[in-house]
C-alpha positions in Angstrom: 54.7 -15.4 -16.2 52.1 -14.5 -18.9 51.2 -17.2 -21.8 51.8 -15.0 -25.0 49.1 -15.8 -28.1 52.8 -16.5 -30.2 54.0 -19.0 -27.2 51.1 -20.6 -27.1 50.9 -21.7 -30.9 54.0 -22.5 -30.5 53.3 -25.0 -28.0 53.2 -28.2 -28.1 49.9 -30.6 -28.7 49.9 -32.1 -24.9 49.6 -27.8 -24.2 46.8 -27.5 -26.1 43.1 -27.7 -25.7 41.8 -30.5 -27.7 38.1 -28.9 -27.7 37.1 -26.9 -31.1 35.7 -24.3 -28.7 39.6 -23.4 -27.9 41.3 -23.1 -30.9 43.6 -19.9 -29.8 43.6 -18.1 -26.6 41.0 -16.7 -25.5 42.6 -13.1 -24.8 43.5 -13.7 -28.3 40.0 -14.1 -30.0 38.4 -11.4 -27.4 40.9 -8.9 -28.7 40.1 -9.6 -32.5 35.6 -10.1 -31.9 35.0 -8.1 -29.0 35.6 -4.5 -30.3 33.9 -6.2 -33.7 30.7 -7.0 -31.6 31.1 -4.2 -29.4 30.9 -1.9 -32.4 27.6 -4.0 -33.6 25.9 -3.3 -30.4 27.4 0.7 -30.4 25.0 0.8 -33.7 22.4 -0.9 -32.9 22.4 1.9 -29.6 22.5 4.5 -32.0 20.1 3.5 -34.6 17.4 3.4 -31.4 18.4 6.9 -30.9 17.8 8.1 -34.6 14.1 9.8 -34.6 13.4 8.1 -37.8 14.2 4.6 -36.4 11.3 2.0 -36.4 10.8 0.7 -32.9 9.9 -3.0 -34.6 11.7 -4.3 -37.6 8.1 -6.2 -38.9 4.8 -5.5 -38.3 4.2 -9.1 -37.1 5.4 -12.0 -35.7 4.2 -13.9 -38.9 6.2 -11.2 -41.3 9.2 -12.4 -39.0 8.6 -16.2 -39.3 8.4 -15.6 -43.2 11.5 -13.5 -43.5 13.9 -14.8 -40.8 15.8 -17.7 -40.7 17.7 -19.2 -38.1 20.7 -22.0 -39.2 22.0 -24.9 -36.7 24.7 -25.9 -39.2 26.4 -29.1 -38.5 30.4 -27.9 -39.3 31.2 -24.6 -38.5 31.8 -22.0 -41.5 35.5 -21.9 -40.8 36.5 -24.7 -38.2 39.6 -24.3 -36.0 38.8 -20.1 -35.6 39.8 -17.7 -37.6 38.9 -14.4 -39.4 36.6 -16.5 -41.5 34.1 -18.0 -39.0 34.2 -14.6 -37.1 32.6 -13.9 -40.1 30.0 -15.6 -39.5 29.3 -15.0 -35.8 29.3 -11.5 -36.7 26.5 -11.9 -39.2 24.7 -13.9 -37.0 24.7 -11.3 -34.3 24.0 -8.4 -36.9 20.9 -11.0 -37.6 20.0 -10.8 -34.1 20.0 -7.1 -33.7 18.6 -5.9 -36.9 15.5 -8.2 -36.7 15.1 -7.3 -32.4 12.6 -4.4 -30.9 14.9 -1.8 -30.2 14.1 -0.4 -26.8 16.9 2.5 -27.2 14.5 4.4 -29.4 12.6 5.2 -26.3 9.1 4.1 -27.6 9.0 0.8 -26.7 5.8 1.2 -24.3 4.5 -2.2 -24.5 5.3 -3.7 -21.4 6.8 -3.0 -17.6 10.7 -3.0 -18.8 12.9 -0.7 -21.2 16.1 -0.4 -22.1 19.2 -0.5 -19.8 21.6 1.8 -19.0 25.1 1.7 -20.0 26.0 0.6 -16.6 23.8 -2.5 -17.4 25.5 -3.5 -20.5 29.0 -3.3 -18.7 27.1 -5.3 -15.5 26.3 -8.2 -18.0 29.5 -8.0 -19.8 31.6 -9.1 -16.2 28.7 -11.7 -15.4 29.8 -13.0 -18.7 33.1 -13.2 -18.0 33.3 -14.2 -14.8 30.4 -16.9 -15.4 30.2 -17.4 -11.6 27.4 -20.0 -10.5 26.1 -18.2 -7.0 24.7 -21.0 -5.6 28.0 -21.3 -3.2 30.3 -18.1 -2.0 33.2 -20.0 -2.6 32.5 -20.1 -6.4 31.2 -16.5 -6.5 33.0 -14.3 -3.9 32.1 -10.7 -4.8 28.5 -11.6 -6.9 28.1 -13.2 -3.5 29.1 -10.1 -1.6 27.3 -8.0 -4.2 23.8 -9.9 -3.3 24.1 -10.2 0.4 24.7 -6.2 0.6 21.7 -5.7 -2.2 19.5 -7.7 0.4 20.6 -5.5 2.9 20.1 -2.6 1.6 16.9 -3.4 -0.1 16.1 -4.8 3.4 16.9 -1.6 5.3 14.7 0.7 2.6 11.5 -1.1 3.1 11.6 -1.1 7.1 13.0 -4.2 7.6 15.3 -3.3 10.6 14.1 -4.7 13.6 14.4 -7.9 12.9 17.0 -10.1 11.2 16.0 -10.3 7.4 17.4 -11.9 4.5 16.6 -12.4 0.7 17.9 -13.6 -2.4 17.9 -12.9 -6.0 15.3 -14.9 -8.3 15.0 -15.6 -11.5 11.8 -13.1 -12.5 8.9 -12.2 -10.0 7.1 -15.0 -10.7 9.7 -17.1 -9.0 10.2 -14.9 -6.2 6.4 -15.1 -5.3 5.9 -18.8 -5.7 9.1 -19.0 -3.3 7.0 -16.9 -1.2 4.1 -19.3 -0.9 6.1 -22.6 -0.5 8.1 -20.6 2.3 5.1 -19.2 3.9 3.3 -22.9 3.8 6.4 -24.3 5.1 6.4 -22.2 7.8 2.9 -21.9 9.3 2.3 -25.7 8.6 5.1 -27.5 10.0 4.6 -30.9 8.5 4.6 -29.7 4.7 8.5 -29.8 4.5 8.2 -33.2 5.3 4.7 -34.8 4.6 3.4 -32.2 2.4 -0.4 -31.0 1.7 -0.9 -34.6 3.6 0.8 -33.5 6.8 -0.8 -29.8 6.5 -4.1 -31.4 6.4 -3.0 -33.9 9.5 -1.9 -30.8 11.1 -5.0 -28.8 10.8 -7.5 -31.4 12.0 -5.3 -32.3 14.9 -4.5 -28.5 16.1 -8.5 -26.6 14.7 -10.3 -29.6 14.6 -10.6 -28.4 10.4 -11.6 -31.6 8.3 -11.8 -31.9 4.5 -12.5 -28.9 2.6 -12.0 -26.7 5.8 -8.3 -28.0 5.6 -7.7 -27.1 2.2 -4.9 -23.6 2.5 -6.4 -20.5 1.2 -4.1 -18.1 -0.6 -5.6 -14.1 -0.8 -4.7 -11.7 -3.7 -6.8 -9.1 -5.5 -9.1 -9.9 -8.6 -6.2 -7.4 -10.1 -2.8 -8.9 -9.1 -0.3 -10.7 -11.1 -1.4 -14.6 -12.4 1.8 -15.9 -10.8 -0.2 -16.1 -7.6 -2.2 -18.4 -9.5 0.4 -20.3 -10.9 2.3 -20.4 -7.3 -0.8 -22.2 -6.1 -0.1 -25.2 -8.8 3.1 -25.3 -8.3 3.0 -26.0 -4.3 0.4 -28.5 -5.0 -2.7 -26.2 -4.0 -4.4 -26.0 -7.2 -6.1 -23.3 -8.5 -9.2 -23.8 -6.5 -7.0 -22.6 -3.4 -7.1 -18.8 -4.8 -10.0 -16.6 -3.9 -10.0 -13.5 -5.6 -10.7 -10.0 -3.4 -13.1 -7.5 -5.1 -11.1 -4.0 -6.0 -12.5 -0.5 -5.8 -12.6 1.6 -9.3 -8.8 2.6 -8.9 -8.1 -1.1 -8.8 -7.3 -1.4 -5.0 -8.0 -4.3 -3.1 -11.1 -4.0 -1.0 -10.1 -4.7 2.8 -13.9 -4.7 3.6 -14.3 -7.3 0.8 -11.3 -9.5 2.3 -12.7 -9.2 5.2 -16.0 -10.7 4.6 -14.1 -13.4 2.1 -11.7 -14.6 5.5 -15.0 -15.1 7.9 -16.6 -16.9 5.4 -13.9 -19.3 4.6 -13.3 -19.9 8.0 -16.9 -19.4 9.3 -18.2 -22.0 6.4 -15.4 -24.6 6.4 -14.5 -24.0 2.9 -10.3 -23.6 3.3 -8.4 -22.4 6.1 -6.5 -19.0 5.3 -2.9 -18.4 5.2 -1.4 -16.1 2.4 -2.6 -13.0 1.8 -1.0 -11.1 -1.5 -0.8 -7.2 -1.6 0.0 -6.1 -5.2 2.0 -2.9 -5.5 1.6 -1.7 -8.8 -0.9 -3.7 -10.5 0.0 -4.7 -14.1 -2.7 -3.0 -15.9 -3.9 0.0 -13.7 -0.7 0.5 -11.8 -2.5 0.1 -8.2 -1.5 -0.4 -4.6 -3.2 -2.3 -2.4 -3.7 -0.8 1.3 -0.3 -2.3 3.2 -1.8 -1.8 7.1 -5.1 -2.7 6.6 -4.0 -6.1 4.7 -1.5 -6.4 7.6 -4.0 -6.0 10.1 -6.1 -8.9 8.9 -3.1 -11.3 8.5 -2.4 -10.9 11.9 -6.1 -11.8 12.6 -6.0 -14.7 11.0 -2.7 -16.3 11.1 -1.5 -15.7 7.4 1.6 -14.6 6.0 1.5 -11.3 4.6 3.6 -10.7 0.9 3.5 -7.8 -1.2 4.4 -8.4 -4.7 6.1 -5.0 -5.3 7.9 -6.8 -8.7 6.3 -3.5 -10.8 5.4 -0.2 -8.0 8.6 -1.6 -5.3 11.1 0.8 -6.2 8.1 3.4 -5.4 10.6 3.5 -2.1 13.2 4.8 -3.1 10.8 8.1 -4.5 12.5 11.2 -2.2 9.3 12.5 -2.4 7.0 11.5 0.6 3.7 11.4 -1.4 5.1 8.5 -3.4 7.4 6.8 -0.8 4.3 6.9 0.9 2.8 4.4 -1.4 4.3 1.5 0.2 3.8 2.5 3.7 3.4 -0.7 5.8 6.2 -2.3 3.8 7.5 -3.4 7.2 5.0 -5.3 8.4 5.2 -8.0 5.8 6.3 -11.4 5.7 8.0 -11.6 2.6 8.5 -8.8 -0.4 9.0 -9.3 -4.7 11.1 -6.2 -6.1 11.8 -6.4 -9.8 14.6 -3.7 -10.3 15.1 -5.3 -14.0 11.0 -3.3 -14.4 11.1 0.7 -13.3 14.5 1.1 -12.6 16.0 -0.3 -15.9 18.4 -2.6 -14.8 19.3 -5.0 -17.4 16.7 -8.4 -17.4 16.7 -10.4 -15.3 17.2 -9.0 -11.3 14.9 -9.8 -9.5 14.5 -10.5 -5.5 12.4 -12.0 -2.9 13.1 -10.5 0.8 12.2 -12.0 4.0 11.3 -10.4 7.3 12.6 -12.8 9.3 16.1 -15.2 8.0 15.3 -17.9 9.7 11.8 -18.7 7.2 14.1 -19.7 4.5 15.3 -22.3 6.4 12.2 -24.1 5.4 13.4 -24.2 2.0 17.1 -25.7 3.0 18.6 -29.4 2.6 21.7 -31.0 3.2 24.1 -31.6 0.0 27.6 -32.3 1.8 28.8 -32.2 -2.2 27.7 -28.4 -2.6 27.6 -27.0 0.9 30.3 -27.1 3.0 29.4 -24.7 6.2 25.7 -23.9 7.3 26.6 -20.7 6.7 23.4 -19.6 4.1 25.2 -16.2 3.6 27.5 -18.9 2.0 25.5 -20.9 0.6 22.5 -18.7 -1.3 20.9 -21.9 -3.2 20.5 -23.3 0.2 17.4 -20.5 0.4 15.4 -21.5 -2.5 14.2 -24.4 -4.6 16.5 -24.0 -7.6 20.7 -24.8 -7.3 21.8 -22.4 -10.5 21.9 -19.2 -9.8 23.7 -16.1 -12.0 24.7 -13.2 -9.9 22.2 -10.7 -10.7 22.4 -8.7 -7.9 25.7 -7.2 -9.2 23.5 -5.5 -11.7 21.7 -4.0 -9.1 24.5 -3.4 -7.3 26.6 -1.2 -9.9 23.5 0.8 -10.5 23.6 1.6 -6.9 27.3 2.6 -7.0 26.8 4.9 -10.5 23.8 6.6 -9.6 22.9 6.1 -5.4 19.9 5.8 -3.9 18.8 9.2 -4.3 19.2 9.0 -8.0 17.1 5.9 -8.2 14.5 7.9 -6.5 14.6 11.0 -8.5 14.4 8.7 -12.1 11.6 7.3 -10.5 9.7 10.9 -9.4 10.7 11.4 -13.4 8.2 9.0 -14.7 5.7 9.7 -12.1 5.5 13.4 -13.6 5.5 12.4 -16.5 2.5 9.9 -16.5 1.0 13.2 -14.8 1.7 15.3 -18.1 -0.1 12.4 -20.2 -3.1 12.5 -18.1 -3.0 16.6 -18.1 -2.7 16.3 -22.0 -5.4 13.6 -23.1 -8.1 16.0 -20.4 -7.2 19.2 -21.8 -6.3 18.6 -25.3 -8.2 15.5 -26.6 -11.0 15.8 -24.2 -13.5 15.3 -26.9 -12.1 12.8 -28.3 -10.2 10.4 -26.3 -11.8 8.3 -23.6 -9.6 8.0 -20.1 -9.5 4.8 -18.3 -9.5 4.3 -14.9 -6.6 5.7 -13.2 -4.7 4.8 -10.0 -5.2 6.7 -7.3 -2.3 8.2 -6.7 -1.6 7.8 -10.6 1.4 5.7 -11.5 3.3 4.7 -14.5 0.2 3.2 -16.3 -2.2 5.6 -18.2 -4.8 3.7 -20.5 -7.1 5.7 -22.8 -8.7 5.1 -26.1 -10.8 6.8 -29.0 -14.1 7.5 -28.7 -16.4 9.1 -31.5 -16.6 13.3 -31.8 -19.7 14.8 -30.8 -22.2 13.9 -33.2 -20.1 11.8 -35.0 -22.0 8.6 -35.7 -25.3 7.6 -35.7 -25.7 7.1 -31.8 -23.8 6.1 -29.0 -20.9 3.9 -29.6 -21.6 0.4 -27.2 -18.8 -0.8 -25.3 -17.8 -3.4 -27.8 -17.7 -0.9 -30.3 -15.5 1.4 -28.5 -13.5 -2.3 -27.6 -13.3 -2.7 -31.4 -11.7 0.6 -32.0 -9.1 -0.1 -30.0 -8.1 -3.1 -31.2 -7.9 -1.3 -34.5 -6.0 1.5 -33.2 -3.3 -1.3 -31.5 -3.1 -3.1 -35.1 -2.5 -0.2 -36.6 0.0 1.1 -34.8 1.7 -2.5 -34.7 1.7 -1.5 -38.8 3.5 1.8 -38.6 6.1 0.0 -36.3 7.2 3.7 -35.0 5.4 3.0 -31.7 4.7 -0.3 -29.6 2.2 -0.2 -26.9 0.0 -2.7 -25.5 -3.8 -3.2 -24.6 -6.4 -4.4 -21.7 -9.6 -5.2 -20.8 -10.0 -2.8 -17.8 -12.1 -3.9 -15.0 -15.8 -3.6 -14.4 -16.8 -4.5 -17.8 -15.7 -1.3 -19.4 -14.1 -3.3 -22.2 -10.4 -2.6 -23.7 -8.1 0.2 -23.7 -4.7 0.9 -25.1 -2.4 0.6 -22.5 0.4 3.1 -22.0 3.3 2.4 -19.7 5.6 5.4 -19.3 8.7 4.6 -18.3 11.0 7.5 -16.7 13.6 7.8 -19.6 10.6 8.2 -22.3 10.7 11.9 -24.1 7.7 14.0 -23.4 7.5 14.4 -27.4 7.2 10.4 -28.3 4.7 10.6 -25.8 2.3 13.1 -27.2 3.0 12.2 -30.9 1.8 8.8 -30.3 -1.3 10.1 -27.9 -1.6 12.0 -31.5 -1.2 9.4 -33.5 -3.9 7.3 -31.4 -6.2 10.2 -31.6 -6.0 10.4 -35.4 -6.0 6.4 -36.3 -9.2 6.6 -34.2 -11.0 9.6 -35.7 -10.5 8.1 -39.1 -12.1 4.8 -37.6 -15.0 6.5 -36.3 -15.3 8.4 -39.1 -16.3 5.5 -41.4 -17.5 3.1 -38.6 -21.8 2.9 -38.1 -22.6 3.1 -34.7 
């Protein structure tokens, strides 16, 4: 029998929820706010897809602070419900949205996400609702389900097939990699589950004779890669000092000659024993991917576990075009993989995973809590696999994208942005060839493209020095920040070159935003050179 909203206020007190957070049903207040918020969030949709739409509602985080203000009241507008504290909510999430970047105007290019897909909005509309912990399957049946056949098939697309992997959602890429190292130490040091950088240090002198500073674990990643390698080594307890950073070639690919050198002489001098070796896929400014067999080749030389952080270039995979796929060819011989589907293939923040090669590893990371887990089962019991115990179901996300659009789609919105990157490249060489200044560009290109302004012919009083071309670019980024139609980011570049604006181009971007604000970049610049001394 169904509870009616008039039955219900009709009930008696004992029948009623005592807690101001229940005043009425909650059927009843969904079906008066939802469609009311819904319809908030419809605009805020459509305004991003108005050409005349600014992509940032201030030019600056200090306008914001000045302009904004946030209440914590202590009594509610309208206590007990009603039409009148709706009122209120509804302002406040009109608040929200009109002072928010709005990524559905297509030329947010700042960073390595844009906006969701419809699908993505519904996906966090039922986490909402169902506000399912997945720490357990018994409290989370089908986001369960949803995750352990995400791991699968995310398993199955990067080669993982001839063993028995697993994997698990994780709350960003930064997380999934510093789950990676504590795994990976856990599992070629015995003792550090139990005795810690203590027992790896027992362990090393007593099975390679390694004493003191030879005992300290080395972790391997490119002078390029993400700083959550760095910030995995504090938080195992390695300290910083435990990172050695691998020279890159001009493309920004980790040199495999370079590592190699960087392993004998660690080993060779007594200054840290290796064991993790990091192979970005996509680097975060240049978009780069670091050579898969060759790193793979030298882990298995020296005893280390092999991840690729894949949290930006990973869905490279599911590309139906072999010149791309090909990108993360090796993918199988790795330990342990980051994928960030919340980055490239726009599924709402945050879903992110870490995969294993081989089940067992996260075993490492497993204790017994007879309150919480009630089978050994870890398909049953996901927070058994990682450090945390609160876990939202983010893989049903992933999941739902999977269902609306398949695997092939995901690789054909993918090969999308990939041309189009191509068509920016194309553009700034043929078009603004005198006056725009490429970076370096990954080889193959990916999504990232970074260029800046450089004087005409003639222009000027000499040749501009790097600081000066640095300078202009820094102009060019605040001045865009001031027009608020366009929000891209920028980067020192490697080498010394000094900064660039930093163009990410995600799949869904038009090909006209893309070459008004290449235009708009060219012509903020020419005016700065034009009154600048060099």
């Amino acid at each position: 029998m169904t509870l009616s909203a008039t039955s219900h206020a009709a009930a008696s007190p004992a029948k009623q929820s005592l807690s101001p957070l229940e005043s009425e049903p909650a059927s009843t207040e969904l079906d008066r706010i939802l469609p009311q918020a819904v319809e908030l969030v419809k605009q805020f949709v459509r305004s991003g897809q108005d050409p005349e739409t600014f992509v940032t509602p201030w030019p600056s985080i200090a306008a914001l602070r000045q302009n904004v203000q946030l209440d914590l009241p202590d009594v509610a507008a309208a206590p007990r419900g009603g039409e009148a504290t709706d009122a209120a909510l509804l302002d406040a999430i009109r608040l929200i949205l009109d002072n928010s970047v709005n990524p559905w105007t297509g030329r947010f290019l700042d960073k390595l996400y844009s906006a969701p897909t419809p699908v993505g909005i519904c996906a966090d509309l039922v986490l909402s609702t169902l506000n399912a912990n997945a720490h357990v399957m018994s409290a989370s049946p089908m986001l369960s389900l949803a995750e352990e056949r995400c791991v699968e098939g995310l398993c199955r697309v990067f080669g993982f097939t001839e063993t028995k992997p697993d994997g698990l959602t994780m709350p960003g890429g930064s997380s999934a990699n510093t789950l990676a190292v504590q795994t990976a130490l856990a599992n070629i040091f015995p003792p550090f589950r139990e005795q810690g950088l203590l027992g790896v240090a027992a362990y090393l002198a007593e099975k390679h004779g390694r004493t003191g500073s030879a005992a300290r674990p080395l972790i391997f990643t490119s002078d390029q890669s993400h700083y959550s390698l760095d910030k995995a080594a504090i938080s195992a307890g390695l300290g910083l000092s435990s990172i050695v950073k691998v020279p890159c070639d001009e493309t920004g690919r980790m040199d495999p000659e370079a590592l190699s050198r960087l392993l004998e002489s660690a080993v060779s001098s007594g200054s840290g024993s290796p064991f993790f070796i990091n192979a970005t896929s996509g680097s975060t400014v240049l978009g780069s991917f670091d050579p898969i067999p060759a790193l793979s080749a030298l882990a298995k030389r020296y005893g280390c576990w092999l991840h690729i952080d894949g949290s930006w270039g990973g869905p490279i995979i599911f590309s139906p075009t072999e010149a791309f796929a090909s990108q993360m060819a090796g993918s199988h011989l790795a330990d342990s993989i980051t994928i960030n589907p919340h980055k490239l293939l726009n599924v709402p923040l945050q879903c992110s995973f870490l995969l294993v090669r081989d089940a067992a590893s996260l075993g490492a990371n497993s204790l017994d809590a007879g309150y919480l887990f009630h089978s050994k089962d870890a398909r049953e019991n996901a927070a058994m696999k990682t450090m945390g115990c609160g876990r939202r179901g983010d893989a049903v996300k992933l999941w739902l994208y999977w269902v609306r659009y398949g695997k092939r789609g995901l690789g054909e919105h993918v090969d999308a942005g990939l041309a189009l990157a191509q068509r920016v490249v194309d553009y700034i060489r043929t078009e603004k060839a005198e006056t725009m200044e490429l970076g370096p560009l990954a080889s193959p290109l990916f999504l990232q493209v970074c260029f800046r302004p450089k004087p005409r012919p003639g222009q000027g009083r000499g040749e501009a020095s790097i600081e000066q071309r640095s300078a202009a670019t820094r102009h060019t980024h605040r001045e865009l920040q001031q027009r608020r139609r366009f929000a891209v980011d920028f980067a020192p570049l490697p080498r010394g070159i000094g900064e660039f604006v930093r163009l990410v181009v995600h799949p869904r971007t038009k090909w006209h935003d893309l070459q008004e604000l290449i235009d708009q970049v060219d012509d903020i610049g020419q005016a700065y050179w034009s009154q600048a001394s060099v």
